[in-house]
Backbone as JSON Lines, residues from 0, in Angstrom:
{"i":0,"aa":"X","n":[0.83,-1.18,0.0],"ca":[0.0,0.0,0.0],"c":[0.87,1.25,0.0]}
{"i":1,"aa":"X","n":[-0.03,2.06,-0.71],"ca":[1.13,3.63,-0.35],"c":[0.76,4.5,0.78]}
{"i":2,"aa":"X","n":[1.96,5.33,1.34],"ca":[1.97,5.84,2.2],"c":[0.44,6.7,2.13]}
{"i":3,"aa":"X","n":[0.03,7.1,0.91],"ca":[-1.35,7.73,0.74],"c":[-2.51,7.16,1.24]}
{"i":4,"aa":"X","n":[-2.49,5.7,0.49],"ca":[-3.56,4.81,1.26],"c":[-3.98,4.48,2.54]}
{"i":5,"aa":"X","n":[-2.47,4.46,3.01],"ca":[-2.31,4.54,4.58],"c":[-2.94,5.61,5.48]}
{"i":6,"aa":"X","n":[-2.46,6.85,4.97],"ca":[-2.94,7.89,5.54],"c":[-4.43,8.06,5.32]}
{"i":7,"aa":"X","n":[-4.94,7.49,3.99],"ca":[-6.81,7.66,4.0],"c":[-7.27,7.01,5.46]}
{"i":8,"aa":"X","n":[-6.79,5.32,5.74],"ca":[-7.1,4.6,6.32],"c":[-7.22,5.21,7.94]}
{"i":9,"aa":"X","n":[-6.02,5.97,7.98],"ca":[-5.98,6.22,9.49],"c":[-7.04,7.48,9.59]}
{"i":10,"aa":"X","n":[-7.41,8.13,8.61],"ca":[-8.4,9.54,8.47],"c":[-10.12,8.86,8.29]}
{"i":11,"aa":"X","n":[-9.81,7.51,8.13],"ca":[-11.2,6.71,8.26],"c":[-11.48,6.46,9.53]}
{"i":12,"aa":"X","n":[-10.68,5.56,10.35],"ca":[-10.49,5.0,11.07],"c":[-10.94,6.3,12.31]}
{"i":13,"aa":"X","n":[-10.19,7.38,12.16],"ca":[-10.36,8.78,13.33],"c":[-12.39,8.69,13.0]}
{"i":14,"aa":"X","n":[-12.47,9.42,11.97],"ca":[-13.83,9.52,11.63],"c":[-14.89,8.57,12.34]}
{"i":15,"aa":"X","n":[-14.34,7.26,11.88],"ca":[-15.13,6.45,12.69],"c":[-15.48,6.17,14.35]}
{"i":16,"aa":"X","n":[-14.05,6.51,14.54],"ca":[-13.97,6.39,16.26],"c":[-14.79,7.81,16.51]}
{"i":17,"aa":"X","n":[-14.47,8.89,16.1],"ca":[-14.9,9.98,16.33],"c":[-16.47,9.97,16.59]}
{"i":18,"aa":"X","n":[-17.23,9.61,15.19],"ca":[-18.7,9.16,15.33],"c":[-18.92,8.34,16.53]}
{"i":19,"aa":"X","n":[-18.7,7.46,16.12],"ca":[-18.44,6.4,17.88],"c":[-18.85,6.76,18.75]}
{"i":20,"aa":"X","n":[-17.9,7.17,19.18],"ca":[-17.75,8.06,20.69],"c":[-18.9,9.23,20.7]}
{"i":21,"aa":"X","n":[-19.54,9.93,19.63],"ca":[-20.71,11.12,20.23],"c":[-21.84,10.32,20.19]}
{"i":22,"aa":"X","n":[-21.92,9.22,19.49],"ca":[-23.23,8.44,19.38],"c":[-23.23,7.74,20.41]}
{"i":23,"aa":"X","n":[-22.12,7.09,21.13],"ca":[-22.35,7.18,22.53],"c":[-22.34,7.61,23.37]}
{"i":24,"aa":"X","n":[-22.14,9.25,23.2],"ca":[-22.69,10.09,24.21],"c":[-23.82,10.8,24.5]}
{"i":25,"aa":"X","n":[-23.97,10.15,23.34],"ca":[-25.26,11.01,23.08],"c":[-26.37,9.81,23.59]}
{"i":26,"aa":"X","n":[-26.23,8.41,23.71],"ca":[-26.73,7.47,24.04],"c":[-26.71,7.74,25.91]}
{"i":27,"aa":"X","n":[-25.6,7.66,26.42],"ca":[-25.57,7.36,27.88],"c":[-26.17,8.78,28.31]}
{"i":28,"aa":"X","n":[-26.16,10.0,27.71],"ca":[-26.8,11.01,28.41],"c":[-28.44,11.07,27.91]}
{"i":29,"aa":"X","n":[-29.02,10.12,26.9],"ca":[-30.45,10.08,26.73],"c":[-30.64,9.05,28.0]}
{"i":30,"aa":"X","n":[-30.36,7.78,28.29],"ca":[-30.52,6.92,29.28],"c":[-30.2,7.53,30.78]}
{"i":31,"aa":"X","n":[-29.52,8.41,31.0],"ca":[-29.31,8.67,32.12],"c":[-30.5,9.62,32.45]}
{"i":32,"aa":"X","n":[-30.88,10.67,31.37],"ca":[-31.69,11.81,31.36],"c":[-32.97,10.89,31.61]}
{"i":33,"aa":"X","n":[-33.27,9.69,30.98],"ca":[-34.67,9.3,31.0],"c":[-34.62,8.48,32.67]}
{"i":34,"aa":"X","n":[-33.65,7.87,33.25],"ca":[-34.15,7.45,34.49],"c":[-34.05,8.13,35.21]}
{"i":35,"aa":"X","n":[-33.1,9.35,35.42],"ca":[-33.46,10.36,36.57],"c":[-35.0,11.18,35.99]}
{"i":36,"aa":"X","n":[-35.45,11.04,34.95],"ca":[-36.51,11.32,34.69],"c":[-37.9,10.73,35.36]}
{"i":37,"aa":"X","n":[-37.76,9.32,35.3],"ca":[-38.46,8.39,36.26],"c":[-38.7,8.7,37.85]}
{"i":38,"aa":"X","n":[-37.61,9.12,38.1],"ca":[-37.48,9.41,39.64],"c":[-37.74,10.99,39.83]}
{"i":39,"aa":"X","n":[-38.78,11.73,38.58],"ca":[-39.66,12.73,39.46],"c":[-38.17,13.68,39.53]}
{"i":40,"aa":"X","n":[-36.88,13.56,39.25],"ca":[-35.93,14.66,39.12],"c":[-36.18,15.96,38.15]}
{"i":41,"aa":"X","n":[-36.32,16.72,38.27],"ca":[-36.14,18.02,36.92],"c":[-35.73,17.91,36.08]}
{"i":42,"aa":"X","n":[-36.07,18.35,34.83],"ca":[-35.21,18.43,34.02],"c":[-34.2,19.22,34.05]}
{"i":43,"aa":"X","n":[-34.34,20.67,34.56],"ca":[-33.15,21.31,35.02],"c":[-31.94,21.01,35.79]}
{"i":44,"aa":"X","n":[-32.73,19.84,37.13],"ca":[-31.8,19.24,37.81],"c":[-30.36,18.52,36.64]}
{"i":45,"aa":"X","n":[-31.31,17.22,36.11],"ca":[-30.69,16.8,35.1],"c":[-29.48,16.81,34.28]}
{"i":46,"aa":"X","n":[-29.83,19.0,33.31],"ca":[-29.18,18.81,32.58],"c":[-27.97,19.45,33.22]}
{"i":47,"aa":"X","n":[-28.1,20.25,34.25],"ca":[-27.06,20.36,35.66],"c":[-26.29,19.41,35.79]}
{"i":48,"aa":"X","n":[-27.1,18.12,36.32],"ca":[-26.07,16.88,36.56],"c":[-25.38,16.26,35.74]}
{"i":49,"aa":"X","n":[-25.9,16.45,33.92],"ca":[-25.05,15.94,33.31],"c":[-23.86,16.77,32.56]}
{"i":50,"aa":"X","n":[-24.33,17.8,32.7],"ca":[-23.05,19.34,32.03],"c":[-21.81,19.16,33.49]}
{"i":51,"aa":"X","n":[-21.94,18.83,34.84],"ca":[-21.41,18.64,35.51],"c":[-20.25,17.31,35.19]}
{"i":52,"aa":"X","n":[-21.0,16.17,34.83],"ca":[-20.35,15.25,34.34],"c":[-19.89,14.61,32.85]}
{"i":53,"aa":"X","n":[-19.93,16.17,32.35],"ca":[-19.33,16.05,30.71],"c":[-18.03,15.02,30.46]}
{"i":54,"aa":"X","n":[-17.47,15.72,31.27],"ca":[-15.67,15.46,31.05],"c":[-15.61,14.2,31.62]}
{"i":55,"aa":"X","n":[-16.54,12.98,32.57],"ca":[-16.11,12.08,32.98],"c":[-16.75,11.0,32.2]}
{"i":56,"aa":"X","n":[-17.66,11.58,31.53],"ca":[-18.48,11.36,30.48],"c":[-18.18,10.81,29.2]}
{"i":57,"aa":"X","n":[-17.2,12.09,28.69],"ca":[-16.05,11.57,27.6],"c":[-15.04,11.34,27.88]}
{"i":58,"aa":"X","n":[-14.52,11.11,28.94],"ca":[-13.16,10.04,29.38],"c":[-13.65,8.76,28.92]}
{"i":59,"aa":"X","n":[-14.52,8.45,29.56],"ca":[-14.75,6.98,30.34],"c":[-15.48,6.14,28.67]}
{"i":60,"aa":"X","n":[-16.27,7.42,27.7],"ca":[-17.07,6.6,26.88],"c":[-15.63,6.52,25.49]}
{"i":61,"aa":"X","n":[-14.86,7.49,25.63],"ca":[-13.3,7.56,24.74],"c":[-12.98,6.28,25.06]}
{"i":62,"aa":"X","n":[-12.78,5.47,26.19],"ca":[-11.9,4.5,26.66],"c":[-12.65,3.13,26.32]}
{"i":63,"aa":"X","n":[-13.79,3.64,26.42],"ca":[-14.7,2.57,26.07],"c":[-14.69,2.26,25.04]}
{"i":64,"aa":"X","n":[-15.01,3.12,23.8],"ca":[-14.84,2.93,22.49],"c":[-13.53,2.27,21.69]}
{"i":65,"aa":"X","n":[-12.84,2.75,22.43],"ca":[-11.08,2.0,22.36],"c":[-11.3,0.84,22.08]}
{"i":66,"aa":"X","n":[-11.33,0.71,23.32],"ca":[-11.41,-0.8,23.93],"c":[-12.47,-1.73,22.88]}
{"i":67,"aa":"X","n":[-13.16,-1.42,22.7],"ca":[-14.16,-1.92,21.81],"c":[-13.61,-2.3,19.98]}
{"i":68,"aa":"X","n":[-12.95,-0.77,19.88],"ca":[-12.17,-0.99,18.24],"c":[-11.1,-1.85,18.28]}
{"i":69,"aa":"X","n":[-10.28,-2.39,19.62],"ca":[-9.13,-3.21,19.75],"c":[-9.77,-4.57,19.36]}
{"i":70,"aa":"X","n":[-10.63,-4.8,20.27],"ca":[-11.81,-6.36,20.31],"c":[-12.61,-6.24,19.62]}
{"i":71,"aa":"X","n":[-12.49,-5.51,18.23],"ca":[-13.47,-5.53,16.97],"c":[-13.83,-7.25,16.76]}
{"i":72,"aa":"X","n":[-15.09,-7.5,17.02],"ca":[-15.99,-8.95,16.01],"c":[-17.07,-9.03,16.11]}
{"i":73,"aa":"X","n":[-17.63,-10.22,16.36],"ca":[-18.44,-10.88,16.55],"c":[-19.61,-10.0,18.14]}
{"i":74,"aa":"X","n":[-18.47,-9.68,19.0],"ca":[-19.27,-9.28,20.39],"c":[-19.31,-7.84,20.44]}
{"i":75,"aa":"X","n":[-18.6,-7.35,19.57],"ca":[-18.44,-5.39,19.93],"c":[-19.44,-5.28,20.14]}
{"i":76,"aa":"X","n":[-20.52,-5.27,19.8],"ca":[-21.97,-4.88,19.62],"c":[-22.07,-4.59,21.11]}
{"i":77,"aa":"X","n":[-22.27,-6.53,21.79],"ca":[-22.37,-6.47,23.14],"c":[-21.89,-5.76,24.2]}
{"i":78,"aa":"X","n":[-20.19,-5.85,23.89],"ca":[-19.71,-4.93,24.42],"c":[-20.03,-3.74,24.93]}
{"i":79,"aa":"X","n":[-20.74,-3.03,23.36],"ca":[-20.68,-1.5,23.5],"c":[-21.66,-1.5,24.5]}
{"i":80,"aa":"X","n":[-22.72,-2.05,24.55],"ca":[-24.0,-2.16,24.79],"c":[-23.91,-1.9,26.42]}
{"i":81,"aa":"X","n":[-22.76,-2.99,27.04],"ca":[-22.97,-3.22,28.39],"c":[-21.68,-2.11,29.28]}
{"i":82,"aa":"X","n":[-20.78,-1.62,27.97],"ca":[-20.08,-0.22,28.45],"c":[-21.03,0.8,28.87]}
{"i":83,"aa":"X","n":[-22.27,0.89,27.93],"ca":[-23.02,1.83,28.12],"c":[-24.03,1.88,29.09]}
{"i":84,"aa":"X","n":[-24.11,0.62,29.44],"ca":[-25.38,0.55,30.56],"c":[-24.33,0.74,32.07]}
{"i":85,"aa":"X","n":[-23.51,-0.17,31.94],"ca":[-22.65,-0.08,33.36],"c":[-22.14,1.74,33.22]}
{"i":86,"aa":"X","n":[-21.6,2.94,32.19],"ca":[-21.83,3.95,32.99],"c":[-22.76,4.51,33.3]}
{"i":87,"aa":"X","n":[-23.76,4.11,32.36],"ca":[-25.23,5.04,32.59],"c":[-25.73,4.47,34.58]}
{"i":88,"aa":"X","n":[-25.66,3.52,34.92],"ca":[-26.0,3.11,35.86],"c":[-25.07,3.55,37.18]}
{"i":89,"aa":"X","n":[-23.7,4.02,37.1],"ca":[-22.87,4.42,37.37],"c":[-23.46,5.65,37.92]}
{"i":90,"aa":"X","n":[-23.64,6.57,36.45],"ca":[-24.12,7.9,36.55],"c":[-25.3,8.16,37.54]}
{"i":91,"aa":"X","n":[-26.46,7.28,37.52],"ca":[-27.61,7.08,38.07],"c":[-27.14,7.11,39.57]}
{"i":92,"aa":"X","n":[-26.31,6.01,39.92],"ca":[-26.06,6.05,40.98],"c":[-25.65,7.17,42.01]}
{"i":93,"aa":"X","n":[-24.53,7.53,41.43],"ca":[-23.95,8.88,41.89],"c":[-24.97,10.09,42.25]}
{"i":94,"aa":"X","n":[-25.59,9.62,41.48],"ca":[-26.88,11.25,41.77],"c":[-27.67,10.81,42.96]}
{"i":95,"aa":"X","n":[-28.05,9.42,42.69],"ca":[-29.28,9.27,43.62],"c":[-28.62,9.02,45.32]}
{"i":96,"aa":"X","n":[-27.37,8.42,45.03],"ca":[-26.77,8.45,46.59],"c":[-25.72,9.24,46.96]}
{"i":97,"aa":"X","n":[-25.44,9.84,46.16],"ca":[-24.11,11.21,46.29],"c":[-22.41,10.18,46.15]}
């Protein structure tokens, strides 16, 4: 391959992770928003609690996604699936018991 091809690949590869990662942020902050929703919280409360936890937000879902493009197959899917529930539940937690 040429050094060109190479370089498309790695400008795919960013793109992709890039998407990735907001579609799952955009995932764990709809799930988090809808069960503190359940529990009669504000929405104001909410979007407080989650602008508060931006940055731990995209640490944790960056690392996740990683981790996921390393163990690309058959299970990523699952994977992603249960990255996203274990922080969303995480998140949940933290609010409801400090």
């Amino acid at each position: 391959m040429t050094s060109q091809t190479d370089e498309n690949y790695k400008r795919l590869f960013a793109a992709i992770y890039r998407q990735a990662v907001a579609d799952d942020i955009r995932e764990v902050r709809k799930q988090v928003y809808k069960m503190l929703s359940l529990r009669k919280i504000s929405d104001r409360e909410i979007h407080r609690y989650l602008d508060r936890k931006e940055k731990e937000i995209v640490d944790q879902v960056r690392q996740d996604v990683y981790e996921e493009a390393l163990d690309y197959g058959p299970g990523t899917r699952k994977m992603q699936i249960g990255h996203i529930d274990s922080l969303v539940a995480r998140l949940v937690d933290e609010y409801i018991w400090g």
